[in-house]
C-alpha positions as CSV (number, residue, x, y, z in Angstrom):
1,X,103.1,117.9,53.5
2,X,99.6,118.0,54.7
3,X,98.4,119.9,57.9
4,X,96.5,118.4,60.9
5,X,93.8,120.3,59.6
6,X,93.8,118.7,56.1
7,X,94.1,115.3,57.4
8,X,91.4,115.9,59.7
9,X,89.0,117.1,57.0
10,X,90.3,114.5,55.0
11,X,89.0,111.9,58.1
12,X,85.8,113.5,58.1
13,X,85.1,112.8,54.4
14,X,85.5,109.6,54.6
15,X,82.8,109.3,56.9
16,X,80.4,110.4,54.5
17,X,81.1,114.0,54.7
18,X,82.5,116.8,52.6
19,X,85.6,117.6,52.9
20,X,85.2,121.0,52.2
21,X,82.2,121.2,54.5
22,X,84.4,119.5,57.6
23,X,85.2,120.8,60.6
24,X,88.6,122.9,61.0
25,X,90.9,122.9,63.9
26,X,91.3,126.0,65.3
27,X,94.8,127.0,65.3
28,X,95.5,127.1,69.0
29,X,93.7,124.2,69.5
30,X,95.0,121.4,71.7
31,X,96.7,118.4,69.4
32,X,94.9,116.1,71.6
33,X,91.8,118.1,71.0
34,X,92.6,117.2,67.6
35,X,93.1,113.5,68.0
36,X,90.0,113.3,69.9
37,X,88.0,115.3,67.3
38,X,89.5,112.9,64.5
39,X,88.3,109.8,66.3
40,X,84.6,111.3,66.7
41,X,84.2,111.9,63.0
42,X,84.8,108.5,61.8
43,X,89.0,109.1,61.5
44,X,91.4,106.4,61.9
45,X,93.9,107.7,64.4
46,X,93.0,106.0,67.7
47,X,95.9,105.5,69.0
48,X,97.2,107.3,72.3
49,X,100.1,109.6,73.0
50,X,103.2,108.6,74.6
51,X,102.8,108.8,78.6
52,X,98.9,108.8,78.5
53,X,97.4,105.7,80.2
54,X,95.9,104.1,77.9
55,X,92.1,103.6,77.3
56,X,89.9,101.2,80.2
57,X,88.0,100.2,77.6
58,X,91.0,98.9,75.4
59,X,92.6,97.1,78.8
60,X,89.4,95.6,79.4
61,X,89.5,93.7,76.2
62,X,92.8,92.9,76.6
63,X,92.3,91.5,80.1
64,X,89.4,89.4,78.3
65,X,92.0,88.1,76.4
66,X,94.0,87.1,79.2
67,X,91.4,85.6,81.0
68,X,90.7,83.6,77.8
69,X,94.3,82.2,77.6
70,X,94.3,80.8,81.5
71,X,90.8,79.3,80.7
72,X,92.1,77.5,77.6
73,X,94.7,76.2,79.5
74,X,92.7,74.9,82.2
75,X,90.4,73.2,79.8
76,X,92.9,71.9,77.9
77,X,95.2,70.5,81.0
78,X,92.2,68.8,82.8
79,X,90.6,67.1,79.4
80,X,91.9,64.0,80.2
81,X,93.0,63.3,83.5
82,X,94.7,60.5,84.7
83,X,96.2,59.2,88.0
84,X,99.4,59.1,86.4
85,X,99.7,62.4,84.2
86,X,100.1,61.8,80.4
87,X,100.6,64.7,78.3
88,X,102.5,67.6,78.3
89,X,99.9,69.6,79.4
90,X,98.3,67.6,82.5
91,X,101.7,67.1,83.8
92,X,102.8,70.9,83.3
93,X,99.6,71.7,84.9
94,X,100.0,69.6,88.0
95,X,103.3,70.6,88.5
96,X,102.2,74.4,88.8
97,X,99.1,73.3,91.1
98,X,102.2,71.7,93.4
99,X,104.5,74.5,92.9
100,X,101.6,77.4,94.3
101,X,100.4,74.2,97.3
102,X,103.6,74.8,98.6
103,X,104.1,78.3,98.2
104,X,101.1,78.8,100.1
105,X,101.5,76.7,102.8
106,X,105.5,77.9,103.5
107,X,104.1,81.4,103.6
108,X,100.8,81.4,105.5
109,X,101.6,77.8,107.2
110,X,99.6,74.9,107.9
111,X,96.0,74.7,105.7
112,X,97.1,77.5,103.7
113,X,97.1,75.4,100.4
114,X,93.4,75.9,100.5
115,X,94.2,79.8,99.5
116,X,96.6,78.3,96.8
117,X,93.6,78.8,93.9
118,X,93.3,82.3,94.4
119,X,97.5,82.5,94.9
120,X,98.0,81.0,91.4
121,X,94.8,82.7,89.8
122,X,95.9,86.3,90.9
123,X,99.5,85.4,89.9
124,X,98.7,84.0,86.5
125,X,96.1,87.1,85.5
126,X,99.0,89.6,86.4
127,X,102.0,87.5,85.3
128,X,100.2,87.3,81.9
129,X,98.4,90.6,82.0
130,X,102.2,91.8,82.2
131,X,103.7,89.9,79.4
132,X,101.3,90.7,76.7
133,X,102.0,94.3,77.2
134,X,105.5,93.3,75.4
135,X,102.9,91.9,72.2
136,X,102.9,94.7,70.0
137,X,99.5,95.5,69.2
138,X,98.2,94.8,72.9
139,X,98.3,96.3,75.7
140,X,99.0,95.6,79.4
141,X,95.7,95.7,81.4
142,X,97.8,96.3,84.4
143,X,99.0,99.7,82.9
144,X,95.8,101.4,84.1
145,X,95.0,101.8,88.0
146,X,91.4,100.8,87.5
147,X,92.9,96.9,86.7
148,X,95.3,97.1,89.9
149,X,93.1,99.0,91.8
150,X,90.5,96.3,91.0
151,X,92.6,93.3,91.7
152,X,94.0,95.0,94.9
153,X,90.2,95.5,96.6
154,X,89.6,92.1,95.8
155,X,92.3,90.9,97.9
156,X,91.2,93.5,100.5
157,X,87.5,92.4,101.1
158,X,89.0,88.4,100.5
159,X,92.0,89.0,103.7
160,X,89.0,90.7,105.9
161,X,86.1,87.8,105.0
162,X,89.1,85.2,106.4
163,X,90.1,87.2,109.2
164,X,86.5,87.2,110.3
165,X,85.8,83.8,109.5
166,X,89.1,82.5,111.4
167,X,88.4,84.8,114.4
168,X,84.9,85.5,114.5
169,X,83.6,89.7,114.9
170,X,85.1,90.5,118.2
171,X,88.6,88.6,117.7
172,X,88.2,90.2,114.5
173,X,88.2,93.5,116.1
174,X,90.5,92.6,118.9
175,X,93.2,91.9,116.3
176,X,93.1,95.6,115.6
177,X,93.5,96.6,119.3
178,X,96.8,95.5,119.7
179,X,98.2,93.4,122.7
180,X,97.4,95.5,125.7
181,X,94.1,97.3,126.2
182,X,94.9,100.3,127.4
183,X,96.7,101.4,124.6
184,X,94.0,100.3,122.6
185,X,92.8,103.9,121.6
186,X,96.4,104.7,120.2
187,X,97.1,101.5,118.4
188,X,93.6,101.2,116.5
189,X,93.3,103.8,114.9
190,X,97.0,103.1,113.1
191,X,96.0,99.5,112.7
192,X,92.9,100.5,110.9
193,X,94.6,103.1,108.4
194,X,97.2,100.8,107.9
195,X,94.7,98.0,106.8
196,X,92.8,100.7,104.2
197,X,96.0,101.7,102.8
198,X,96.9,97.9,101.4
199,X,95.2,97.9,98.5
200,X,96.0,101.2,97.0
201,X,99.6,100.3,97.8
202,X,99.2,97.4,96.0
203,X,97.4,98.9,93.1
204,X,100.0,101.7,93.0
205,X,103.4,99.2,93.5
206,X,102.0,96.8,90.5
207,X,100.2,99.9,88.3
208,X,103.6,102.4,88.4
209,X,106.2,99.3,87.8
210,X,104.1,98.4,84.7
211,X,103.0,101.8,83.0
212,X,106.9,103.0,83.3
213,X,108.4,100.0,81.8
214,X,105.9,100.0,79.1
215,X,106.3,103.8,78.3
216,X,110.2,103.3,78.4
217,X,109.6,100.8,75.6
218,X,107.5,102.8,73.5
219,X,109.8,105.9,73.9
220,X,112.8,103.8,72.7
221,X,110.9,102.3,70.3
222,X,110.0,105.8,68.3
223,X,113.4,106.7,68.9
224,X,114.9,103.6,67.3
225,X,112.7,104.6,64.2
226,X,114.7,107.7,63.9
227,X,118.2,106.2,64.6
228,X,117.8,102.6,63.3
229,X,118.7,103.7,59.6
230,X,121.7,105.1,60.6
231,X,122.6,102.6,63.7
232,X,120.9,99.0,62.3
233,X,122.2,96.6,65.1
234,X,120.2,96.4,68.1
235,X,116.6,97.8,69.1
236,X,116.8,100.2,71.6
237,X,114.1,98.5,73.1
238,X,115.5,94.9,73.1
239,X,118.1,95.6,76.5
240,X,114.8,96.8,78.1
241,X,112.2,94.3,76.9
242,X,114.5,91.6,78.2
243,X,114.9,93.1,81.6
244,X,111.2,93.6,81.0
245,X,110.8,89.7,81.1
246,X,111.8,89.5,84.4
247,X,110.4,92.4,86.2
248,X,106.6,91.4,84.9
249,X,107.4,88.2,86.7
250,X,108.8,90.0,89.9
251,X,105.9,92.6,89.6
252,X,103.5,89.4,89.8
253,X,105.2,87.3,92.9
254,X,105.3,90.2,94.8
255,X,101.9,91.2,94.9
256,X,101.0,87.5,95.4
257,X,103.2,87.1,98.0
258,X,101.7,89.8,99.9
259,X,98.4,88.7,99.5
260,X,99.4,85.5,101.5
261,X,101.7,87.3,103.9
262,X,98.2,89.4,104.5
263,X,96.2,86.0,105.1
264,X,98.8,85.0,107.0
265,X,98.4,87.6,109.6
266,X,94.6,87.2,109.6
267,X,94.5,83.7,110.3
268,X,97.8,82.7,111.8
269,X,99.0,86.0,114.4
270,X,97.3,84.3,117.3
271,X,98.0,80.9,116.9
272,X,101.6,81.8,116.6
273,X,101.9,83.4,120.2
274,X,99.7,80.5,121.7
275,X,102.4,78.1,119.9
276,X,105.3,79.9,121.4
277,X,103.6,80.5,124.6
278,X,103.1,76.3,124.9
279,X,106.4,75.9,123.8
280,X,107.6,78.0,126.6
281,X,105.8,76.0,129.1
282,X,107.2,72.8,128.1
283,X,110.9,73.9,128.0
284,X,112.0,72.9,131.2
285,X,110.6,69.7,130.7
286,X,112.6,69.0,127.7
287,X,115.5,70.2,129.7
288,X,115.5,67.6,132.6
């Protein structure tokens, strides 16, 4: 059976070098050393090891990919439109365009369908970027923290640009201060931290979900090599890839929900106490 250190030599000479000339592994050296040193000579083995995240650059394709399918669909859904859908496709599409108007206006309330394109864009990149995880030969884009950590600042900058342009700089600021002014000093600071932390706790929540179901998969996958021969009924992957189904979807509303429930509180805390406050005032009225 050939060594690592053959079949590295071996990789070298097929990029043009001699194979007695290659480089050898050292016998202490690190197997991912190895890999890494087999990859840089021209070898074949790019793969990564179980419980590594894998490669940006390899996620960024992938999320190309994705971004690909939803523009397809787009394209092909608004072709030929009609004031009474035809097609498959238009009236699929329409019906997701109502499903997210509503969405967005039960959760942030009145005029929050205008946020309902980057609702259904953020939940459609994820949703997806989840599911072809579960294609073998791809990967999930949301399985590194650079993707979530991206998608979660972009929300972040998005919830502050509304909450200044719904309140303007100083009720901007003001929301921060909490209700009484003298406690100002206390309550800030906390408000502040707390508004920094969102995004890395959305990165984190969507990024950990993903990465552990997908390296559950692949573990039970290699082991279902081994005991498949012996045991040929089930997968042990298929229980989780099924479950897997669901959770990419959860994993997805979540972090769109919380991205409205975050506009929500930008452009709709105040106007919520001056509705209840004017509801108040008209209570007895009602009453006689």
């Amino acid at each position: 059976m050939p060594q690592p250190q053959d079949r590295l030599q071996i990789a070298q000479g097929d990029n043009g070098h001699s194979t007695g000339q290659g480089h050898t592994a050292e016998p202490g050296q690190h197997a991912g050393e190895q890999t890494h040193a087999t990859t840089e000579h021209g070898g074949k083995e790019h793969g990564h090891k179980i419980g590594e995240v894998p490669p940006a650059g390899l996620l960024f394709t992938n999320g190309i990919v994705v971004a690909l399918i939803m523009l397809a669909f787009g394209i092909a859904a608004t072709r030929k439109l009609a004031a009474v859908p035809r097609g498959v496709l238009q009236n699929f599409g329409e019906f997701l365009v109502e499903t997210f108007v509503n969405f967005t206006r039960g959760v942030i309330g009145p005029g929050g369908e205008k946020y309902a394109p980057l609702a259904g864009t953020l939940f459609f990149f994820i949703y997806l970027s989840n599911v072809i995880g579960l294609v073998p030969g791809f990967h999930a884009p949301t399985a590194n923290i650079s993707t979530t950590l991206a998608l979660g600042l972009i929300v972040f900058v998005y919830v502050q640009y509304v909450g200044i342009r719904s309140r303007g700089i100083v009720g901007y600021i003001k929301h921060y201060m909490g209700p009484m002014p003298a406690l100002a000093p206390l309550i800030m600071p906390v408000e502040i931290i707390g508004e920094l932390v969102r995004p890395f706790t959305l990165a984190m929540r969507l990024f950990g979900n993903i990465f552990g179901e997908d390296t559950v998969i692949i573990v039970l996958a290699a082991l279902g090599v081994m005991l498949l021969p012996a045991f040929p009924v089930i997968p042990p992957q298929f229980p989780i890839m099924v479950i897997a189904m669901i959770t990419t979807f959860v994993q997805a509303l979540v972090f769109t929900l919380l991205t409205c429930i975050y506009i929500s509180l930008q452009t709709h805390h105040d106007d919520d106490h001056a509705e209840h406050a004017h509801g108040a005032e008209h209570a007895p009225a009602h009453g006689h």
